[in-house]
TIFIGU-847161 format. One record per residue (C-alpha): residue in three letters; x, y, z. Coordinates in steps of 0.5 Angstrom, whole numbers, plus 500, padded with zeros to 3 digits. Example, Ala and Ser with C-alpha at 12.3 -4.5 7.8 and 13.67 -1.06 7.14 Angstrom:
<sites>
{site ALA {525 491 516}};
{site SER {527 498 514}};
</sites>
This chain:
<sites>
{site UNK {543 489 482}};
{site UNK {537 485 485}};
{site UNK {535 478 484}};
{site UNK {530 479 478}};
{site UNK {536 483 474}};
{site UNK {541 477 475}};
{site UNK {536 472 473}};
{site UNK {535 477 467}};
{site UNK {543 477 466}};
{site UNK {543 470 467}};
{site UNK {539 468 460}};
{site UNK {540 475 456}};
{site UNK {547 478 459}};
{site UNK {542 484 460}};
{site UNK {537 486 465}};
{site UNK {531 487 458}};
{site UNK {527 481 461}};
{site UNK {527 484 468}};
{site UNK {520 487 467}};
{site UNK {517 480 464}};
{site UNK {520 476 470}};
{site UNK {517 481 474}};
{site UNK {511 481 472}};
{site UNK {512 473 473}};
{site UNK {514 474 480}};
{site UNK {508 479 482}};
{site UNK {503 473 480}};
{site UNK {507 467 484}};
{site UNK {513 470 488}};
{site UNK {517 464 489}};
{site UNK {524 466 487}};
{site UNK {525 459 487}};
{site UNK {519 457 482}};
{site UNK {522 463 477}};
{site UNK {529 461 477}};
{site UNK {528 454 475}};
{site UNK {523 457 469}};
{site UNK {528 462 467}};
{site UNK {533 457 467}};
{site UNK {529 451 464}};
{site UNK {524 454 459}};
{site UNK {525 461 458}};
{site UNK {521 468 456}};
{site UNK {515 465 453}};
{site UNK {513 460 459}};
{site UNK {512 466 463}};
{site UNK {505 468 459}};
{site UNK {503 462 463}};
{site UNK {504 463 470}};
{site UNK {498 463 473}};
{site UNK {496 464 481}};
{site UNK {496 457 485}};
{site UNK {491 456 491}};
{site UNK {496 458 498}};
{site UNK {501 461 494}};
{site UNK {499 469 495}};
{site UNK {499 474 488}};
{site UNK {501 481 490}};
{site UNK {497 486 491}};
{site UNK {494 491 485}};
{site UNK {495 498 488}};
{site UNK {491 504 486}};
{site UNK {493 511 483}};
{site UNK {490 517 486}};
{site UNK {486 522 484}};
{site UNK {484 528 486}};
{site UNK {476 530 485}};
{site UNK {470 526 480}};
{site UNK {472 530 475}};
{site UNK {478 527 474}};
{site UNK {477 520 475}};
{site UNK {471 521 470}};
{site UNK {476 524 464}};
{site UNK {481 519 466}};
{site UNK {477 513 466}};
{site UNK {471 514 464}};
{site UNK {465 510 466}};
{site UNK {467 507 472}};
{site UNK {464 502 478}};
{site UNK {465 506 485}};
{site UNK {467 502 491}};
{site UNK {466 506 498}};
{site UNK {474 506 501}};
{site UNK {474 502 509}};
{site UNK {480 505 512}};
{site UNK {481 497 516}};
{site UNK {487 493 513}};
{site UNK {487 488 506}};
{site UNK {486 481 506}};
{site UNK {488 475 501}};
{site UNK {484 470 503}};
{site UNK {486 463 499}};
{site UNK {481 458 499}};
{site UNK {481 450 498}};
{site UNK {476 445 500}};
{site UNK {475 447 508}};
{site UNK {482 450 508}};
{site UNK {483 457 508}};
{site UNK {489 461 509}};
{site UNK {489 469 510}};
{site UNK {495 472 507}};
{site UNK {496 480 509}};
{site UNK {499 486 504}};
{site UNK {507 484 506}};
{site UNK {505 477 504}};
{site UNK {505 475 511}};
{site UNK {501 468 513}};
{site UNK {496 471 518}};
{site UNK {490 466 518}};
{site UNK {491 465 526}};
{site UNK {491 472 528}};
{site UNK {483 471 525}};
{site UNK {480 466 525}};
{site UNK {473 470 525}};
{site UNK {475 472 517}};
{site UNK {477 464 516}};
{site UNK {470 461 519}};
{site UNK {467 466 514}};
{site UNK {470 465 508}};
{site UNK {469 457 509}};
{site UNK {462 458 511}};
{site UNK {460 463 506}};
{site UNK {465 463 500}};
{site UNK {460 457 495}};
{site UNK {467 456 491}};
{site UNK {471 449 493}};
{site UNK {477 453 490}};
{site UNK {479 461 491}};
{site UNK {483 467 491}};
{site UNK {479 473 493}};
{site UNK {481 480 496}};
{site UNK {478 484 501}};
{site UNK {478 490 507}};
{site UNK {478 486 513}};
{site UNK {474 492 519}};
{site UNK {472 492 526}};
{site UNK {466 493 528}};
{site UNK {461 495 536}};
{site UNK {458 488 536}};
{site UNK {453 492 540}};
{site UNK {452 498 536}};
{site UNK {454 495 528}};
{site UNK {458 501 528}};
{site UNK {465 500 524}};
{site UNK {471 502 528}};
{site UNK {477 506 526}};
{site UNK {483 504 524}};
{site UNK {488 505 530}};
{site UNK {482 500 533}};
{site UNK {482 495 528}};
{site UNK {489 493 528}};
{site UNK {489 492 535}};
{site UNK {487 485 531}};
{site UNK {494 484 529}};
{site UNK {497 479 534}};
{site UNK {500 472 537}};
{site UNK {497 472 543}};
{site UNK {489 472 546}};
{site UNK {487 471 539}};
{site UNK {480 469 541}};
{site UNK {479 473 547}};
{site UNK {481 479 542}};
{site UNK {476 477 537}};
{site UNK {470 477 541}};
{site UNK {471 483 543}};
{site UNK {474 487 536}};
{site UNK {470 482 531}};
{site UNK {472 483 523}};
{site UNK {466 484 517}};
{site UNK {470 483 511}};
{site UNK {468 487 505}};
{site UNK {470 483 499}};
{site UNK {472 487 492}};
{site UNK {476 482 488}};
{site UNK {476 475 486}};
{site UNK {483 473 483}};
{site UNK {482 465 481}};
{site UNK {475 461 482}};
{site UNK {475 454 481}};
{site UNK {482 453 476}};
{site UNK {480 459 472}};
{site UNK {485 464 473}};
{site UNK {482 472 473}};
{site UNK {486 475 473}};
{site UNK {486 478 466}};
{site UNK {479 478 466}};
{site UNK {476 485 465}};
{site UNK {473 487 472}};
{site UNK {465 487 471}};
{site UNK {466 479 470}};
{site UNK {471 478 476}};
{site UNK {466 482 480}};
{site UNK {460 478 477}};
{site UNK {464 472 479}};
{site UNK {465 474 485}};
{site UNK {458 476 487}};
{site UNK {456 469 485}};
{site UNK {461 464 490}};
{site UNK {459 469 497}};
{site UNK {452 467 500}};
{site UNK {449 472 505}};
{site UNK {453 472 512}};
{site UNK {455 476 518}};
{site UNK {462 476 516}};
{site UNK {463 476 509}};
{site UNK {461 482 505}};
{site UNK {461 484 498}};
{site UNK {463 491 497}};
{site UNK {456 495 495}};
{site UNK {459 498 488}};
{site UNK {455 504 484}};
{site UNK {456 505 476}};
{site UNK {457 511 474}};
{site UNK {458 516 468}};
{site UNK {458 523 471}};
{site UNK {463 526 476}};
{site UNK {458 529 480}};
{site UNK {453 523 481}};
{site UNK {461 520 483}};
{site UNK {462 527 488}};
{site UNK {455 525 491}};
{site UNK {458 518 493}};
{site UNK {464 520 495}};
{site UNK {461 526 500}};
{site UNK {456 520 503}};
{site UNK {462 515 504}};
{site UNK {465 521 508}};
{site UNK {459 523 511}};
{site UNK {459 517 515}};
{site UNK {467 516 516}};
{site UNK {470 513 511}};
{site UNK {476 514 507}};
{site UNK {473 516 501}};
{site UNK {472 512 494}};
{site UNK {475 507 490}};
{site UNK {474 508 482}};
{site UNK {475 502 478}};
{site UNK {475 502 470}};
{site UNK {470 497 468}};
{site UNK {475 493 462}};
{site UNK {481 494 467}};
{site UNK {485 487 469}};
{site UNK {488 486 475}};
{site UNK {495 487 475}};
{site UNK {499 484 481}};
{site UNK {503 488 483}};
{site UNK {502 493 480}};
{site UNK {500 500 481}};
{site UNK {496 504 475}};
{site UNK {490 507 473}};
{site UNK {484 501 473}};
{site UNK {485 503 480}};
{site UNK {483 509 483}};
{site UNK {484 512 491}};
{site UNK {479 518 492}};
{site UNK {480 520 499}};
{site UNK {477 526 503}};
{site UNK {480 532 503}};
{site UNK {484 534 509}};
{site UNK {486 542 511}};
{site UNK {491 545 507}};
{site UNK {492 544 500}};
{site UNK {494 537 500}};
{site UNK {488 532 499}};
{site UNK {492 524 500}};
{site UNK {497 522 506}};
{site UNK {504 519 503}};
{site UNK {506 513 507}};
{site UNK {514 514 508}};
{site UNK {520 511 510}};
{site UNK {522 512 517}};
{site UNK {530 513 515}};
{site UNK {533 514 522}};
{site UNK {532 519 528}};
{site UNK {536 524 533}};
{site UNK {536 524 539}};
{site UNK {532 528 544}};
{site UNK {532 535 548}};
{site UNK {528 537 554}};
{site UNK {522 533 556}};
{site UNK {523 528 550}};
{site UNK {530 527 553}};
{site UNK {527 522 557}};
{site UNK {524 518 550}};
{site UNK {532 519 547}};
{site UNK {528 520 541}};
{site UNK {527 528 538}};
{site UNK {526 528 531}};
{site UNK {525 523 526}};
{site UNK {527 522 518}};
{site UNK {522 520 513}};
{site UNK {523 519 505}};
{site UNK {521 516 499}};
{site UNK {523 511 494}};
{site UNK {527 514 489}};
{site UNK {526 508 483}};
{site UNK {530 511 478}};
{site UNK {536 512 483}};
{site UNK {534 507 487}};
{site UNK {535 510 493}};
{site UNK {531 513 499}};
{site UNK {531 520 499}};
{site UNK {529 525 504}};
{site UNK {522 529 504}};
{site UNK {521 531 512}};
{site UNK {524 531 520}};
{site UNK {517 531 524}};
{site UNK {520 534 532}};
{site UNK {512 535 533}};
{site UNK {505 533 534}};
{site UNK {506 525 537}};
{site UNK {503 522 543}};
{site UNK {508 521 549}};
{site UNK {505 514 547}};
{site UNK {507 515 539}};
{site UNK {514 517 541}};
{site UNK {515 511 545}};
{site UNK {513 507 540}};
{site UNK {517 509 535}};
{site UNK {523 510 538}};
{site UNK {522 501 541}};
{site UNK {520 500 533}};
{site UNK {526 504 530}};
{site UNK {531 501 535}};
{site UNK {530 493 533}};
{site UNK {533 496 527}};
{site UNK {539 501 528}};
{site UNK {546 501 523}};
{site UNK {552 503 525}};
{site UNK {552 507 518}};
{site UNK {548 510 514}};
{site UNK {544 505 508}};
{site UNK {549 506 502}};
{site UNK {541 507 500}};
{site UNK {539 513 502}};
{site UNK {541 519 500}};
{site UNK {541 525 505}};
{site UNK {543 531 505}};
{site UNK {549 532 511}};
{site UNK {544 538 514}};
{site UNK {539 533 515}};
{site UNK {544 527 517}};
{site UNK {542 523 524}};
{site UNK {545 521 530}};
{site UNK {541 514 528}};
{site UNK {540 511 522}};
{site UNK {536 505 521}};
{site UNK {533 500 516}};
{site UNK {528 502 511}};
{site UNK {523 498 515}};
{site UNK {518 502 519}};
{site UNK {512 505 513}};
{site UNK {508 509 517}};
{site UNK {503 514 514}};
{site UNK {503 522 514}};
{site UNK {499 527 513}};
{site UNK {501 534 511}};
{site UNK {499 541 509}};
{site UNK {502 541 503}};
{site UNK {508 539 498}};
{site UNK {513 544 498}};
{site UNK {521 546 496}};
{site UNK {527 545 500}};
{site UNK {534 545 498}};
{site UNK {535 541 504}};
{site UNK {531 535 502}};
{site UNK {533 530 496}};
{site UNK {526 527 494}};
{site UNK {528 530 487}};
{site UNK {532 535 488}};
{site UNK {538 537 482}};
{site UNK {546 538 484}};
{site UNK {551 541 480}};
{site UNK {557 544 479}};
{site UNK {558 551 481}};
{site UNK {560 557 477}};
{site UNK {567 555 479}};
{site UNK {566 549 478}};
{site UNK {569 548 484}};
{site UNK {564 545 488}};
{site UNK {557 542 487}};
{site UNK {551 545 489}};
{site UNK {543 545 488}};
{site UNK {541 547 482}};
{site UNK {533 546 483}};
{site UNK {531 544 490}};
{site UNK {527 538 492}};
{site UNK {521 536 495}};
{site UNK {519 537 501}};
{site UNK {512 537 507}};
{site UNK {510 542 510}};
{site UNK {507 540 517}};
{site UNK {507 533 517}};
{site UNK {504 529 522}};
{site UNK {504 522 524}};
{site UNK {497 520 521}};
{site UNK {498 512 524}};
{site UNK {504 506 524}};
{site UNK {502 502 517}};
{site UNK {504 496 519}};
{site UNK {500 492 513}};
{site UNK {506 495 508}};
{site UNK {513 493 507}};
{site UNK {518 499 504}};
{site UNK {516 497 497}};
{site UNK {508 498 498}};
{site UNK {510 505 500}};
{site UNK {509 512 496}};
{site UNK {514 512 490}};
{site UNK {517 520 488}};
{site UNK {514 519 481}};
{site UNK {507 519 486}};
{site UNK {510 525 490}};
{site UNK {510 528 484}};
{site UNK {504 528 481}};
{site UNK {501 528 488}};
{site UNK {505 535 487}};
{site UNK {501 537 480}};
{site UNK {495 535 483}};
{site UNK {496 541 488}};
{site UNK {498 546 483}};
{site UNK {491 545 479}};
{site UNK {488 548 485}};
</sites>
């Protein structure tokens, strides 16, 4: 039980208020603040949560789809954003105070302080709450930097020396809260209009071009062009859509490149543990390493690949240092493995990393959806219907501005499934 089902038991002797108090939560994480409005003024004060300037909103997320077509069919017309592969910024704005607040909630306003100059100089609003892809860029030639590069920002020491040598545009798409007003039930055209208005013409701030479309192949043409110059793909948000906190769903939709094979988005996965090496990683002490999903229903983690292949000597070592600061000595009661796929070591669910793959396929081994059940003895338990699993995963990079709960969930696995199985 979480604290969000024990404050719900608290005022009902149920878990029914967990989705409200939830919601509450997503716009102002602050246990304490909950707690004390649960006890004190119930349910319906929730409705009037609003976000607070410095206290971060959690961030909405995008379902994925797989082609124009569909997002057009689901969504209908729709304002199409070019998807920069850097990393996400809140940026909180009061008077000439700005704070930065990472996807983690992780206060990183010292780690940019080109990002903060920015939005003082160039965001024309005395109170904000706005959203943005922070990117690096060749001072010399313009062009943008990928990722691996970009995050070489994150970090404590030689911030300034760092800055001047990777600088950061930030490309902003949202706007949260503007001078007392809270945004975040308004539509996403007037959000977007309000955004435009508060941000001046600068070096550093950006808003994000955006194009509206009503045909799946002018929304090809726009993602083939965002491609073409080595982004990640598009963006597609739904013109009457709200901003969630929080929350994944349809106002929002991640159109990325295709990749060889049949599976066209990575999943980011949980690292669970590892086993140790043999031959030339015996020196890495590291060998093979455990990846799984969140299963919501179940509550668990549960497995979809080992990858013993397609790391750097660099990747391994890396790995290995990250997953060692958070060894068990038992397997996590939340995780469920099965024993041929068990590990020398087992850790905490921490580390997000990205994956790409071939495709999703089945294994009996993986427990990402998998089915047990008596056996025609009824003696044992055995598979029933096999789980989910990747075929030739490989490390895409370390997802260091995600916690374990931004990761992808097994419901998203399965979709990611049927989507595979349309082609």
């Amino acid at each position: 039980m979480t604290i969000l089902d024990a404050l719900s038991w608290m005022r009902t002797g149920s878990k029914e208020l967990r989705p409200e108090i939830e919601k509450a939560y997503n716009v102002r994480p602050d246990l304490g603040f909950i707690a004390e409005t649960v006890k004190n003024s119930g349910e319906k004060s929730f409705e009037n949560i609003e976000p607070r300037v410095g206290i971060p909103v959690l961030m909405a997320r995008a379902e994925r789809m797989g082609s124009g077509e569909e997002i057009i069919e689901k969504i209908g017309r729709c304002a199409v954003e070019p998807k920069f592969d850097g990393f996400r910024l809140q940026g909180h704005k009061k008077g000439d105070k700005v704070k930065l607040i990472s996807r983690n909630l992780e206060d990183v306003t010292a780690m940019y302080p080109d990002i903060v100059a920015g939005i003082r100089e160039q965001v024309k609003a005395k109170e904000a709450i706005l959203e943005g892809e922070a990117v690096a860029y060749n001072p010399q030639t313009g062009e943008y930097l990928p990722f691996q590069e970009t995050v070489q920002r994150k970090r404590k020491y030689n911030i300034e020396a760092k800055a001047k040598e990777i600088p950061l545009k930030l490309f902003a798409f949202e706007l949260l809260y503007k001078e007392g007003r809270n945004l975040l039930l308004s539509v996403y055209e007037e959000r977007r209009k309000e955004l435009e208005k508060i941000i001046e013409k600068g070096e550093v701030i950006l808003v994000a071009q955006e194009e509206v479309v009503d045909r799946a192949k002018r929304l090809e043409v726009i993602f083939q062009d965002a491609v073409s110059r080595g982004l990640e793909g598009v963006m597609a948000k739904k013109l009457d859509g709200i901003y969630r906190a929080g929350s994944r769903d349809f106002n929002w939709i991640k159109y990325k490149r295709s990749y060889a094979g049949k599976l066209n988005d990575t999943v980011d996965s949980v690292v669970m543990g590892y086993d140790f090496g043999q031959g030339k990683r015996t020196a890495f002490g590291i060998g093979d390493f455990l990846i799984g999903v969140y299963d919501e229903k179940q509550e668990k983690y549960v497995s979809i690949a080992k990858i013993g292949t397609g790391l750097t000597d660099r990747e391994w070592k890396e790995i290995k240092k990250r997953s060692d600061r958070l060894k068990t000595k038992v397997k996590p009661k939340n995780y469920e493995v099965d024993k041929i796929m068990d590990c020398d070591i087992w850790i905490e669910p921490e580390i997000v990393v990205e994956i790409r793959a071939d495709e999703i396929t089945r294994s009996p081994v993986h427990t990402a959806g998998r089915i047990m059940g008596p056996s025609k003895s009824g003696s044992a338990v055995e598979v029933k219907e096999a789980g989910l699993a990747l075929r030739f995963p490989r490390l895409e990079k370390f997802r260091d501005d995600k916690k374990p709960t931004d990761a992808t969930t097994l419901s998203e696995l399965w979709k990611m499934l049927q989507r595979q199985m349309k082609k």
